[in-house]
C-alpha positions as CSV (number, residue, x, y, z in Angstrom):
1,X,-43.6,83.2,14.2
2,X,-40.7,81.3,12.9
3,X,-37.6,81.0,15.3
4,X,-34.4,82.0,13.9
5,X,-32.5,78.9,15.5
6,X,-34.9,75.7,14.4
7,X,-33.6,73.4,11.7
8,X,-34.0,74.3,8.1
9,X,-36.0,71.7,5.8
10,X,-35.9,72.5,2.1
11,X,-39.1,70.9,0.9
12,X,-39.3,70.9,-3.2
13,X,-42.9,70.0,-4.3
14,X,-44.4,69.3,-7.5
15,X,-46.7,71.1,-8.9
16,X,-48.7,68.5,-9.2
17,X,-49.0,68.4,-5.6
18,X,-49.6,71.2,-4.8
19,X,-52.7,71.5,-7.5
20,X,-54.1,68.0,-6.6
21,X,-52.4,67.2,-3.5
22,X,-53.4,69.9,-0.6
23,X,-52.8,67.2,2.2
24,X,-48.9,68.0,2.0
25,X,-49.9,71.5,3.6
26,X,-50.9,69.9,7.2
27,X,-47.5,67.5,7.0
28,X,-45.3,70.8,6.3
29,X,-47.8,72.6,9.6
30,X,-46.4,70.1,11.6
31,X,-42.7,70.4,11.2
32,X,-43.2,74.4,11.8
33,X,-45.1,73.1,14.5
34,X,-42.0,71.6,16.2
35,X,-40.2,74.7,15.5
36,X,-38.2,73.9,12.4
37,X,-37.9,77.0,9.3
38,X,-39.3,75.4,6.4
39,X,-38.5,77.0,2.7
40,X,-40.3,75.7,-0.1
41,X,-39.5,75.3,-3.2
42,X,-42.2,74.7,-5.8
43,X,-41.7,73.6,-9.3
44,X,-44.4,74.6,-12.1
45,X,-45.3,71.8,-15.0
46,X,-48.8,71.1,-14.0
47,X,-49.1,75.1,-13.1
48,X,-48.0,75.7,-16.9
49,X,-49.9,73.5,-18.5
50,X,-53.1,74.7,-17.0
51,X,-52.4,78.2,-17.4
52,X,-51.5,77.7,-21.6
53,X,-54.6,75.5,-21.9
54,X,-56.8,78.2,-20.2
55,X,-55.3,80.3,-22.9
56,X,-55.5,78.2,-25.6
57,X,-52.1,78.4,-26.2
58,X,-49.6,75.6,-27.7
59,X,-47.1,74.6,-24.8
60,X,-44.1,74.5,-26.6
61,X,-40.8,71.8,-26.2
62,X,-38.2,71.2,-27.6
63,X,-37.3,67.5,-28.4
64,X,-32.9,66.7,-27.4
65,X,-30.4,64.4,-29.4
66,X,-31.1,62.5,-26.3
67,X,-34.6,61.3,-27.7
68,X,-35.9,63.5,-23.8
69,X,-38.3,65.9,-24.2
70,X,-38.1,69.9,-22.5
71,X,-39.8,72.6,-22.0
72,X,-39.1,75.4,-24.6
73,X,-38.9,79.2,-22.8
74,X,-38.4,81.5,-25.1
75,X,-38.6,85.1,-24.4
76,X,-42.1,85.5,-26.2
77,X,-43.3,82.5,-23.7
78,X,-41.3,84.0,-20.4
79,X,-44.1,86.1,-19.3
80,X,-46.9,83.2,-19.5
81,X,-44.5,81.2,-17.4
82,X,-44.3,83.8,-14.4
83,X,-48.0,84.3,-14.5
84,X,-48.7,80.5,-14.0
85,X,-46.3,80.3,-10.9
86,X,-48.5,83.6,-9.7
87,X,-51.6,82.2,-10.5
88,X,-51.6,78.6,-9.7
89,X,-48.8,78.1,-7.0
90,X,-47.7,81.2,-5.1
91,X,-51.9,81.9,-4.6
92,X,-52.2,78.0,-3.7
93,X,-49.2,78.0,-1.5
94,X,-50.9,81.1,0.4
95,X,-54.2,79.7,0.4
96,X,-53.0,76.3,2.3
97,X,-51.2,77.8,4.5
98,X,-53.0,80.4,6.2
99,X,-55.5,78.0,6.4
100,X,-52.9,76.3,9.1
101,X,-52.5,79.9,10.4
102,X,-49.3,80.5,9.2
103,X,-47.3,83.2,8.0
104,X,-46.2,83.0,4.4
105,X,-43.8,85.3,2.3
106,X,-43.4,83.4,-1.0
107,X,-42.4,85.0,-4.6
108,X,-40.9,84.0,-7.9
109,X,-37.2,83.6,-7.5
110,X,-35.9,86.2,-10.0
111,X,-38.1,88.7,-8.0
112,X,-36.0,91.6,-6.8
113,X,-32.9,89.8,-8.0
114,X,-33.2,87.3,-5.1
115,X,-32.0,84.0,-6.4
116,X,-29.5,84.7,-9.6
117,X,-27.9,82.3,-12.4
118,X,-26.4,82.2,-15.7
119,X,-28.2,81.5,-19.0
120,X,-26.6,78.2,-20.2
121,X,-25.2,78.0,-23.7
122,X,-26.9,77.7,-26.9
123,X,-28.6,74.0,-27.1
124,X,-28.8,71.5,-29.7
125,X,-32.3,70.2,-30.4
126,X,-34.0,67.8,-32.7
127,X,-36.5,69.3,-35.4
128,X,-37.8,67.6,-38.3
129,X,-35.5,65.3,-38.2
130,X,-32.5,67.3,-38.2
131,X,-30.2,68.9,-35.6
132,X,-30.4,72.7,-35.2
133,X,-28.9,75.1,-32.6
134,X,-31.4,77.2,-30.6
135,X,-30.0,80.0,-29.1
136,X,-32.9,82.3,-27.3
137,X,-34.1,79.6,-25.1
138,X,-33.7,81.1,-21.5
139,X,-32.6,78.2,-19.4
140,X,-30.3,78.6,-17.3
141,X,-28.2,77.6,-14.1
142,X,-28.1,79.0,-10.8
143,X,-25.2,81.2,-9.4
144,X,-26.0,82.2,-6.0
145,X,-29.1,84.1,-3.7
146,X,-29.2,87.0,-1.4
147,X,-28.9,84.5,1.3
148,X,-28.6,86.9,4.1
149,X,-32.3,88.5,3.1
150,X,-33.7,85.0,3.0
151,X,-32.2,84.0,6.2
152,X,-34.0,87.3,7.6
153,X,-36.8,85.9,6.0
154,X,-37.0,82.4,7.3
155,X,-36.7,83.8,10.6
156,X,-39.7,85.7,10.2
157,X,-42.3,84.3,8.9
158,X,-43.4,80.4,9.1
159,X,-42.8,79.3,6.0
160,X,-40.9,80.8,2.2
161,X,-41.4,80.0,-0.6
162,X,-39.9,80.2,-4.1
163,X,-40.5,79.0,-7.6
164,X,-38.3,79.4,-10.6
165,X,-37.5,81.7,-13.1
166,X,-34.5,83.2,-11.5
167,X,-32.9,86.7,-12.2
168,X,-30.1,86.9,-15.1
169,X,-28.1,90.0,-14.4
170,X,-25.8,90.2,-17.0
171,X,-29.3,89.7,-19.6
172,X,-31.2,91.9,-17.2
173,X,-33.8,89.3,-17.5
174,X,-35.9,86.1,-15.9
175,X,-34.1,82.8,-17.1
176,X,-35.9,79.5,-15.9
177,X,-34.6,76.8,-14.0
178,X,-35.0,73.2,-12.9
179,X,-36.7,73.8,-9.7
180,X,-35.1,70.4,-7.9
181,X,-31.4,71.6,-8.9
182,X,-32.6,75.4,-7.6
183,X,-34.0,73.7,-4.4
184,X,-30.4,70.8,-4.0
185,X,-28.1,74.7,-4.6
186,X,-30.5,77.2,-2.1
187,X,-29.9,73.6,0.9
188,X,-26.4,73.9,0.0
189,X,-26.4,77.6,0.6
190,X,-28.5,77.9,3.4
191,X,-26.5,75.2,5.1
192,X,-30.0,73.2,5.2
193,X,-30.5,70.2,7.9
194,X,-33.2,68.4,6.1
195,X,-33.4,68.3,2.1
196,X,-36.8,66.6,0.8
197,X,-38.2,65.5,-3.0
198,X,-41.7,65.2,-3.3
199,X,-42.6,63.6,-5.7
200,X,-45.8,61.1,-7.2
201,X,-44.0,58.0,-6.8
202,X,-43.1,56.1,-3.6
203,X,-39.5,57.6,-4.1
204,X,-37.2,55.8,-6.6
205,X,-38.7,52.8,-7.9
206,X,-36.6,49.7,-8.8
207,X,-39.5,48.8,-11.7
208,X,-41.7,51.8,-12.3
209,X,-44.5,49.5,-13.0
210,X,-44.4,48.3,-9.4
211,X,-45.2,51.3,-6.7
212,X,-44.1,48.8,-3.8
213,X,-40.8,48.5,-5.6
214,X,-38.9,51.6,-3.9
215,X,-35.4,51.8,-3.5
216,X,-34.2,52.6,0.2
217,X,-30.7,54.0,-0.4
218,X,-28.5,55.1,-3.0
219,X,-24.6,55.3,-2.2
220,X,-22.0,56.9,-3.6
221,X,-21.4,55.0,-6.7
222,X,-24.3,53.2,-7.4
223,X,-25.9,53.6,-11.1
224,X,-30.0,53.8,-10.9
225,X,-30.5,52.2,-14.8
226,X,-34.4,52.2,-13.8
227,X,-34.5,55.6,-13.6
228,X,-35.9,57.6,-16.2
229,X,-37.5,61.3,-17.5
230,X,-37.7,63.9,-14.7
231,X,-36.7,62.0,-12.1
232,X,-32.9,61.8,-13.4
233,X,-33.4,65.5,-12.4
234,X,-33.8,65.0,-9.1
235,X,-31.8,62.5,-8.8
236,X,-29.0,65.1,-9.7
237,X,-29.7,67.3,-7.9
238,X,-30.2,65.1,-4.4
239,X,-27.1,63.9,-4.8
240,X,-25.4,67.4,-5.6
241,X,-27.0,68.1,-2.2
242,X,-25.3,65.1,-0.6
243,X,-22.1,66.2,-1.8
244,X,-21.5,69.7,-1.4
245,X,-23.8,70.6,1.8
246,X,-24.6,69.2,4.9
247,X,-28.3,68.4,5.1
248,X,-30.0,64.5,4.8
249,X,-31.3,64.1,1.4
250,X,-34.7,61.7,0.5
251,X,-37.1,61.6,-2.0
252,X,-40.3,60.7,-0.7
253,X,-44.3,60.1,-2.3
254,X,-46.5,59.8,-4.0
255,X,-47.2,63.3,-2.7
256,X,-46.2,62.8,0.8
257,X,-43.1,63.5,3.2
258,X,-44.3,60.7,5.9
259,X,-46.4,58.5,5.0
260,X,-45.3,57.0,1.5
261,X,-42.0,55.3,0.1
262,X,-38.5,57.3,0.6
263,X,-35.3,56.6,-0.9
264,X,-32.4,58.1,1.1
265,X,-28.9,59.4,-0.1
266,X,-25.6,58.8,1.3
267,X,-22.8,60.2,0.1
268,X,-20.6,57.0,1.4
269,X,-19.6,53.7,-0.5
270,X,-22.2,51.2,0.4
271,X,-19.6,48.1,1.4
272,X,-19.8,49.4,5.2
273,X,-21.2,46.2,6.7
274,X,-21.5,46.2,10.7
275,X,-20.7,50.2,10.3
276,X,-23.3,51.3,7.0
277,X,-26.0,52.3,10.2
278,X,-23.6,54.5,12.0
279,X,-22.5,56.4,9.1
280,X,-25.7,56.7,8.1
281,X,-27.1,57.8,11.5
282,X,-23.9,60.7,11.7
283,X,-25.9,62.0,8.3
284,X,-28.8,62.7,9.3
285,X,-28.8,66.2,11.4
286,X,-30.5,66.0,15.0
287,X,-29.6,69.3,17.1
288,X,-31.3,69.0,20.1
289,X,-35.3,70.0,19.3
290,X,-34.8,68.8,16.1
291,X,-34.5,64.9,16.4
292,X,-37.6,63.8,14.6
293,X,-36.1,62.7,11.6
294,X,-33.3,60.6,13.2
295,X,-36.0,58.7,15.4
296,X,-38.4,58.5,12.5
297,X,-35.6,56.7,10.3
298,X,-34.6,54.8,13.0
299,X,-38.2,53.3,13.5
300,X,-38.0,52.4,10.1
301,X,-34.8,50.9,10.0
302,X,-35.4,48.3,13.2
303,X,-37.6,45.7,11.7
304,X,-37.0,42.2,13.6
305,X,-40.8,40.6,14.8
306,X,-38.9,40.0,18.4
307,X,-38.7,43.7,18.7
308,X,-41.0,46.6,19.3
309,X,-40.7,50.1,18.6
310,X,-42.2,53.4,18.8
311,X,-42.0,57.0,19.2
312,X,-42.8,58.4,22.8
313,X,-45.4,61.4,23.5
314,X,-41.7,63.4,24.2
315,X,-40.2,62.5,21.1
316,X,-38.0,59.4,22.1
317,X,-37.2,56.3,20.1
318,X,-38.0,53.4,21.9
319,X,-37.4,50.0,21.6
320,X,-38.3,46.4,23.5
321,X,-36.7,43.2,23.0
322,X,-38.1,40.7,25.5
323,X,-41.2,40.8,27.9
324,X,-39.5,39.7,31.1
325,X,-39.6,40.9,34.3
326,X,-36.0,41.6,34.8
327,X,-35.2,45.1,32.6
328,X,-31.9,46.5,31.6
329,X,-32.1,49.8,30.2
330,X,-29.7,51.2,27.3
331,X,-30.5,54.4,27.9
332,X,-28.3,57.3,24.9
333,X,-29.6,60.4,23.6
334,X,-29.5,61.4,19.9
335,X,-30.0,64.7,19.4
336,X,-26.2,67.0,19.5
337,X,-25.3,70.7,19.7
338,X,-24.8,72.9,16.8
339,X,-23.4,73.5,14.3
340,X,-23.7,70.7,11.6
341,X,-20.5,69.9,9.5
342,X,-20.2,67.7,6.8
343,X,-19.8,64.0,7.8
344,X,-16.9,62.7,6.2
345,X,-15.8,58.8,6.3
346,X,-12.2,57.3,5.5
347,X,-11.0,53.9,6.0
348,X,-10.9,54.1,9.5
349,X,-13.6,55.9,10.9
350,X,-16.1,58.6,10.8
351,X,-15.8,62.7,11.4
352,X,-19.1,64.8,12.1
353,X,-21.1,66.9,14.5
354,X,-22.6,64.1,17.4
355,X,-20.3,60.9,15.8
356,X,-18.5,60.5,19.7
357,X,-21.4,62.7,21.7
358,X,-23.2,60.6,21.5
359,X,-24.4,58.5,18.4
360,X,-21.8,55.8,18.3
361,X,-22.7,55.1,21.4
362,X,-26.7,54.5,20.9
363,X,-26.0,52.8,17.5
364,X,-23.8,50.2,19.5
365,X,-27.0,50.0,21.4
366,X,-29.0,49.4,18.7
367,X,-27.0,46.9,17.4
368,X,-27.4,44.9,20.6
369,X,-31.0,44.7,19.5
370,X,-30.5,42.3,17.0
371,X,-26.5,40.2,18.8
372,X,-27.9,39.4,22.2
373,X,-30.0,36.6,23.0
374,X,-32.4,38.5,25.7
375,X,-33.7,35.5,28.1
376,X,-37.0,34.6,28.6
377,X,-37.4,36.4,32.3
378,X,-35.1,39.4,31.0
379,X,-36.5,42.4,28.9
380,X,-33.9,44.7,26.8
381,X,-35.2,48.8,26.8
382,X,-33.2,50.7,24.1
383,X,-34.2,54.5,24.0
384,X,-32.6,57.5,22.5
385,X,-33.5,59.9,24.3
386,X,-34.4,63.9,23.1
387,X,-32.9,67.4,24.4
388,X,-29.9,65.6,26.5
389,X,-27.6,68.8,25.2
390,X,-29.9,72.0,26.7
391,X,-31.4,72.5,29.8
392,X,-34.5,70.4,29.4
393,X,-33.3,66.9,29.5
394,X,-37.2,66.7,28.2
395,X,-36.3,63.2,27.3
396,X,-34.4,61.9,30.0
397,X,-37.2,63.5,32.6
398,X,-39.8,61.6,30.6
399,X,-37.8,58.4,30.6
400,X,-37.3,59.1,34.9
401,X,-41.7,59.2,34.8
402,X,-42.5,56.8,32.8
403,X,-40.1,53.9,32.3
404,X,-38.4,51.4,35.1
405,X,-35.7,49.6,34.8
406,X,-33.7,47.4,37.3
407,X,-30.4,48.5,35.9
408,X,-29.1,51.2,33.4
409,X,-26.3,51.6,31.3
410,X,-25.9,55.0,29.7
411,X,-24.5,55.7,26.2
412,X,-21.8,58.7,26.5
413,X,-18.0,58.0,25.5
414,X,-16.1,57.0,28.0
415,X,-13.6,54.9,26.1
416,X,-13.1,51.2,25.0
417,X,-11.4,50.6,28.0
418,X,-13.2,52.6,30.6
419,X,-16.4,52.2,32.8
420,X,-17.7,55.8,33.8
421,X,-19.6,54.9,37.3
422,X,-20.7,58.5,38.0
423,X,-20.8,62.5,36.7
424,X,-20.8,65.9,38.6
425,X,-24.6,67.8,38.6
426,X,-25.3,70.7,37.1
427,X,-26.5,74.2,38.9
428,X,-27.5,76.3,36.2
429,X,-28.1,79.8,37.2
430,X,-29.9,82.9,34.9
431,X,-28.6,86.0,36.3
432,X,-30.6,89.6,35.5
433,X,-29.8,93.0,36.2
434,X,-32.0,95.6,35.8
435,X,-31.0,99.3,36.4
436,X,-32.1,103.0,35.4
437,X,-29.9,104.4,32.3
438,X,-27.1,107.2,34.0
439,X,-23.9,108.7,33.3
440,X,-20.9,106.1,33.6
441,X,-19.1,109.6,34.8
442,X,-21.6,110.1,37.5
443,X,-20.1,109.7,41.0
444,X,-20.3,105.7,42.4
445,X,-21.7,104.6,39.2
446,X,-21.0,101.2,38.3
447,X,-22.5,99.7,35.0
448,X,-25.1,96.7,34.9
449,X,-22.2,94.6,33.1
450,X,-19.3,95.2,35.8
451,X,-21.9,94.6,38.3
452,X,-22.7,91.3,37.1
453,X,-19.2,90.3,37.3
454,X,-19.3,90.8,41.0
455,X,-22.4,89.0,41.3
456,X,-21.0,86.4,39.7
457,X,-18.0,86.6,41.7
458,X,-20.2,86.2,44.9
459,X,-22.6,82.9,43.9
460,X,-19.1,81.2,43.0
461,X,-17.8,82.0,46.5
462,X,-20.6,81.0,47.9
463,X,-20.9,78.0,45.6
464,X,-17.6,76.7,47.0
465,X,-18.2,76.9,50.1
466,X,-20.7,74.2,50.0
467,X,-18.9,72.0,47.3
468,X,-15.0,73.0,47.4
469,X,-14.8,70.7,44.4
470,X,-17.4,72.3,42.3
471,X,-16.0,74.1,38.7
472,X,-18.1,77.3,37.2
473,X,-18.3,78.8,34.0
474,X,-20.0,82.1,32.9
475,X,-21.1,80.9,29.6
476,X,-23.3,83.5,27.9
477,X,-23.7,87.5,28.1
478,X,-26.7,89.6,26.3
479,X,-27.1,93.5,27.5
480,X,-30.1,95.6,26.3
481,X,-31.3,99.2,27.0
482,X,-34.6,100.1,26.5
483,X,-36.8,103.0,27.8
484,X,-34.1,104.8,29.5
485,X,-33.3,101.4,31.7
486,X,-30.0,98.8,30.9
487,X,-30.6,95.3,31.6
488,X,-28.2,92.7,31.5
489,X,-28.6,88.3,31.5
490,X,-25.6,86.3,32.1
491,X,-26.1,82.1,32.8
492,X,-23.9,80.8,35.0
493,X,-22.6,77.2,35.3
494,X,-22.0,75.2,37.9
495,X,-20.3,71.8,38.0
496,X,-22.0,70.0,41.4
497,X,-19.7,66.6,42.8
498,X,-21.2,63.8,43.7
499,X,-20.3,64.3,47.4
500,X,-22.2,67.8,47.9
501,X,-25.2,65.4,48.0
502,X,-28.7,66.5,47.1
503,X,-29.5,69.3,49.5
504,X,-26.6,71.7,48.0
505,X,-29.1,74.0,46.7
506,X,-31.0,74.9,50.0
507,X,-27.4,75.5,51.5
508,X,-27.1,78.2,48.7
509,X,-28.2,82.1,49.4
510,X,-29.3,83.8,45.6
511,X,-31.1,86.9,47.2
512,X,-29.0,90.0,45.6
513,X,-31.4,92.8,46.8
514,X,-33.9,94.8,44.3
515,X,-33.2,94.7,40.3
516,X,-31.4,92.0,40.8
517,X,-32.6,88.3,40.5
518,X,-30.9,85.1,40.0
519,X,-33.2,81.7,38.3
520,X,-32.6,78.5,38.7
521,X,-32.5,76.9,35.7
522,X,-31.3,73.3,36.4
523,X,-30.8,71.9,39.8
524,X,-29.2,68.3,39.1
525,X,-27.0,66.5,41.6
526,X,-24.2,64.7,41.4
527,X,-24.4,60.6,40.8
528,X,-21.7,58.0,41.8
529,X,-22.2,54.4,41.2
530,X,-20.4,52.0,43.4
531,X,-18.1,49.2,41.9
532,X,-19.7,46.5,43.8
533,X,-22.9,45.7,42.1
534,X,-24.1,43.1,39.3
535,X,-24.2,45.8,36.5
536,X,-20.1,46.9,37.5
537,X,-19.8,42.9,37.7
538,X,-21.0,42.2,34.0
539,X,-18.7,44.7,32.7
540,X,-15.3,43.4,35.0
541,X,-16.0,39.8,33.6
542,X,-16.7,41.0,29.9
543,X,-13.3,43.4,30.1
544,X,-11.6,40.2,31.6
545,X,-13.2,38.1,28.6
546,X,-11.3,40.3,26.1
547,X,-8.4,40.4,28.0
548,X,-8.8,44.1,29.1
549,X,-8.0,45.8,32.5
550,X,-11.1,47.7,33.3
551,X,-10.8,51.6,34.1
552,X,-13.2,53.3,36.1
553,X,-13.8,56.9,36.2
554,X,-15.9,59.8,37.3
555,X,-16.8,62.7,34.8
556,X,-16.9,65.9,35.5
557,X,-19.9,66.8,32.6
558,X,-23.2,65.9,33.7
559,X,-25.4,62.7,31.4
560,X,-28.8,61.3,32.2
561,X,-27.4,59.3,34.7
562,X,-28.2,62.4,36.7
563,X,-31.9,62.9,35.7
564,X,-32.8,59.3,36.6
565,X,-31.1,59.1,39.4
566,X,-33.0,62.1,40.9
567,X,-35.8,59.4,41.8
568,X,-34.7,56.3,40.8
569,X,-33.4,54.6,43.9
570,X,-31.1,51.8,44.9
571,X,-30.8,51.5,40.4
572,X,-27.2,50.6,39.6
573,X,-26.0,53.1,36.8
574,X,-22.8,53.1,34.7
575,X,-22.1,54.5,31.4
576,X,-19.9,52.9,28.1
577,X,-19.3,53.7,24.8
578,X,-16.9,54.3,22.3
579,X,-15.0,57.7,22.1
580,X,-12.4,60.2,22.8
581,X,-15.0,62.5,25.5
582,X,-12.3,65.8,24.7
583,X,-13.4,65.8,21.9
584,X,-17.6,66.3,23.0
585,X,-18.6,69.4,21.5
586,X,-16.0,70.1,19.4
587,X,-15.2,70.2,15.2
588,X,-13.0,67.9,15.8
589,X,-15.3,64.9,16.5
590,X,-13.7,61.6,15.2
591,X,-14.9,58.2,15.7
592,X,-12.7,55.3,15.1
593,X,-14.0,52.1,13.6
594,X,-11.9,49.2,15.8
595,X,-13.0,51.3,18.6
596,X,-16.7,51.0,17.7
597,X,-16.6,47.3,17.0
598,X,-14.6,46.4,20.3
599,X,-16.7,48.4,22.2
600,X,-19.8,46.7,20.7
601,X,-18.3,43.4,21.4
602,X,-17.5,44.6,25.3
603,X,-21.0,45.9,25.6
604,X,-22.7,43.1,24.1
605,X,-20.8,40.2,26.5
606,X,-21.6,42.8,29.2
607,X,-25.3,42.7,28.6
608,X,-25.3,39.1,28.4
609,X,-23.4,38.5,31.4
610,X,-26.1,40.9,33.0
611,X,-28.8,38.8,32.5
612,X,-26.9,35.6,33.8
613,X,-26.1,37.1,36.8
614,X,-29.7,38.5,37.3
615,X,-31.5,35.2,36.7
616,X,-28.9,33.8,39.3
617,X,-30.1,36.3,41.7
């Protein structure tokens, strides 16, 4: 069953590969396997072509002024069309997929009206030699879906998919359809995360006689002369993606989302120098459960032979720069809470979901990577960690397990000019109140909902008496009734300080009575880092180096500081970064590019010093 809240890939596929190409099937399994939606969107030329030759039956086109070549759909060759998308994908597409065990719903576009458009204009084509006008072919563009049916959809079964033709109302009739531009306009709609091309080639290629010649990115701007036939098509239509929605765009292959060539687009100028990986980082979607594709392009983009890389068994990038005994962990997270905006850059800086919370932090980190000389008895650990905004902290728990480090500095905003040296905890609390259906009239009745209030009420007082200093939010309500009985779930929030130590919880009475229970959900104490340790040290003599007054302060949000300091002992643990930390969370994210670069410069003299002082130890 498909959940309604994972990340949306738009996957377009050739026909081709799907007719000769099965092996995509068990890539697209996996990503509804880590609980994204996928919709396909399958295009039909090789699906055609076998259907008129098992027909006998002359596939018509129709040559442009252009000298390019297209298909001809006239009404007399409509029908033939929509049986070879029956016959050869849509059964295909079925076929594959419940082989994975998955649930499919999948039809042709125009089906039931679903996906709509316009016939285009009369078109001028080339025949015999001479220009003529050809009025009846039934191409057209698209105009909009029933978007809230297909959401329904996606969150229902595993995977949909569509193929062209699309409906024409005003004709009452199919009208076909480039099936990249339908997939690039049905991501814009559907407010897609992920937007992918496969196609036979390693993605663009720079000479289409070499298939190791792809071309990584295309900016705003940038002309593609090499490019030729269908794939100008899709090069249209990733790039009307790019523009208009908010998803990351590739085109990937030969037949392949993982394993081949991609070329990725950015809708940015390319002259971004020191700041082109941060802006390219912001573009790529990664709510928390749905990082994969930010960590995978991040793998790929780190390629120095004095580094090592990898993905971790929970999903974290990882990185290693040295072999040393002494370890400094830069430890950020880059996965951020919904929803996803477009990312927008101006001369001086960068809006969009996760730019201050917390990616221009880790991309600073990353950048240390390749600026700081790491010493031969020092080691450099860079890892992004996974699910740092929900409960699980599955990444930062992981990290705790299995990694060790003699010092950590963790990537959250605290400022150019700040230090954080600690955070409250969190004490997350699932309330549920279950109660037989009566009359709200009925004598001493009180309803599940204003009961919960007083529950509430009660674990805050209670709360408070251990930690005076701890802050509460009630931050989610859902109320059912079923069978004759009302149940209501409320999650509670606590903010834990540092000074209520690590005990709080046992200190804490949650028994209610019957129908009533209260779940922990998170049980995290506070951390507090003192200022007199070689980590605080590095940073006080890097501030001083740039002539800057250094700030310390204590947050009242909770990082994974926390997590690691549940076990890790005797560590020392600050956290840096660039970034206004009001604006966490928000729509209003803004990043600002001296910021970024000053902090990077702070961070990297801070790291260095680091090491000094450690080998002086």
């Amino acid at each position: 069953m498909s959940s309604s809240s994972g990340s949306l890939y738009v996957i377009k596929l050739g026909s081709s590969t799907i007719v000769n190409h099965p092996r995509i099937f068990e890539e697209i399994n996996r990503i509804v396997k880590r609980g994204s939606r996928v919709l396909l969107v399958a295009g039909g030329a090789e699906a055609i072509k076998q259907k008129y030759e098992s027909i006998a039956r002359p596939l018509p086109f129709l040559t442009l002024p252009s000298g390019d070549e297209v298909r001809y759909c006239s009404p007399e060759e409509m029908p033939y069309i929509r049986a070879a998308y029956h016959e050869n994908i849509l059964s295909r597409v079925h076929e594959y997929l419940k082989g994975y065990g998955l649930s499919v719903y999948a039809q042709l576009g125009g089906d039931q009206g679903l996906v709509y458009g316009q016939k285009a204009k009369p078109i001028k084509a080339v025949r015999d030699g001479k220009t003529v006008i050809v009025r009846d072919s039934l191409f057209g563009q698209f105009t909009g879906s029933h978007a809230a049916f297909l959401k329904s959809a996606l969150a229902t079964f595993d995977v949909v998919c569509l193929t062209p033709p699309i409906w024409e109302p005003e004709l009452d009739a199919y009208i076909n359809i480039d099936a990249d531009v339908l997939a690039a306009h049905l991501a814009v709609e559907l407010e897609a995360h992920h937007l992918r091309f496969v196609t036979g080639t390693a993605g663009l290629l720079e000479d289409i006689q070499d298939p190791h010649s792809t071309i990584r990115d295309v900016y705003t701007g940038d002309e593609l002369s090499s490019v030729q036939g269908r794939m100008k098509q899709k090069v249209r239509a990733a790039r009307l993606a790019v523009q208009q929605g908010v998803c990351d765009v590739n085109i990937s292959g030969p037949h392949t989302l993982e394993e081949g060539g991609k070329t990725w687009f950015w809708h940015v100028e390319r002259e971004l120098g020191a700041l082109d990986l941060l802006n390219k980082v912001a573009r790529i979607p990664s709510v928390s459960q749905d990082e994969h594709e930010l960590a995978q392009f991040l793998l790929d983009s780190v390629r120095s032979p004095s580094v090592s890389g990898k993905i971790d068994e929970a999903g974290n990038i990882v990185f290693r720069k040295g072999n040393g005994p002494h370890t400094l962990l830069l430890l950020g997270h880059i996965d951020t809470v919904p929803h996803v905006w477009p990312v927008r850059t101006d001369p001086d800086g960068v809006t969009g979901r996760g730019v201050v919370d917390a990616k221009g932090c880790f991309v600073n980190f990353i950048h240390m990577l390749e600026e700081v000389d790491v010493p031969e008895q020092g080691s450099l650990l860079v890892i992004g960690a996974v699910e740092e905004e929900i409960s699980s902290s599955k990444g930062a728990y992981y990290v705790r397990d299995h990694y060790a480090a003699d010092a950590v500095i963790i990537g959250e905003p605290s400022g150019e000019e700040s230090l954080t040296l600690g955070y409250y905890g969190l004490f997350k609390l699932q309330i549920t109140i279950h109660r037989a259906q009566e009359h709200t009239a009925a004598k001493d009745s009180i309803s599940v909902i204003d009961e919960l209030y007083r529950v509430v009420e009660d674990i805050r007082l209670r709360v408070r008496v251990v930690d005076p200093q701890s802050l509460s939010a009630l931050i989610d309500i859902a109320h059912r009734n079923e069978g004759g009985y009302l149940t209501v779930t409320g999650t509670l929030n606590f903010r834990v300080s540092p000074a209520a130590g690590h005990d709080y919880r046992s200190k804490i009475d949650l028994a209610f009575g019957d129908g009533v229970t209260v779940e922990i959900l998170r049980d995290t104490p506070g951390f507090a880092n003192p200022r007199s340790d070689s980590l605080v040290k590095a940073f006080v003599r890097s501030f001083a180096k740039q002539g800057k007054t250094i700030h310390y302060i204590k947050k009242r949000g909770t990082s994974d500081m926390n997590t690691l300091a549940t076990t890790w002992n005797n560590v020392p643990m600050v956290a840096y970064g660039p970034g206004d930390s009001s604006l966490d969370h928000t729509n209003d994210e803004y990043l600002h590019n001296k910021e970024v670069e000053s902090s990077r410069t702070i961070l990297k003299e801070a790291v260095a010093e680091w090491f000094r002082l450690r080998t002086e130890e």
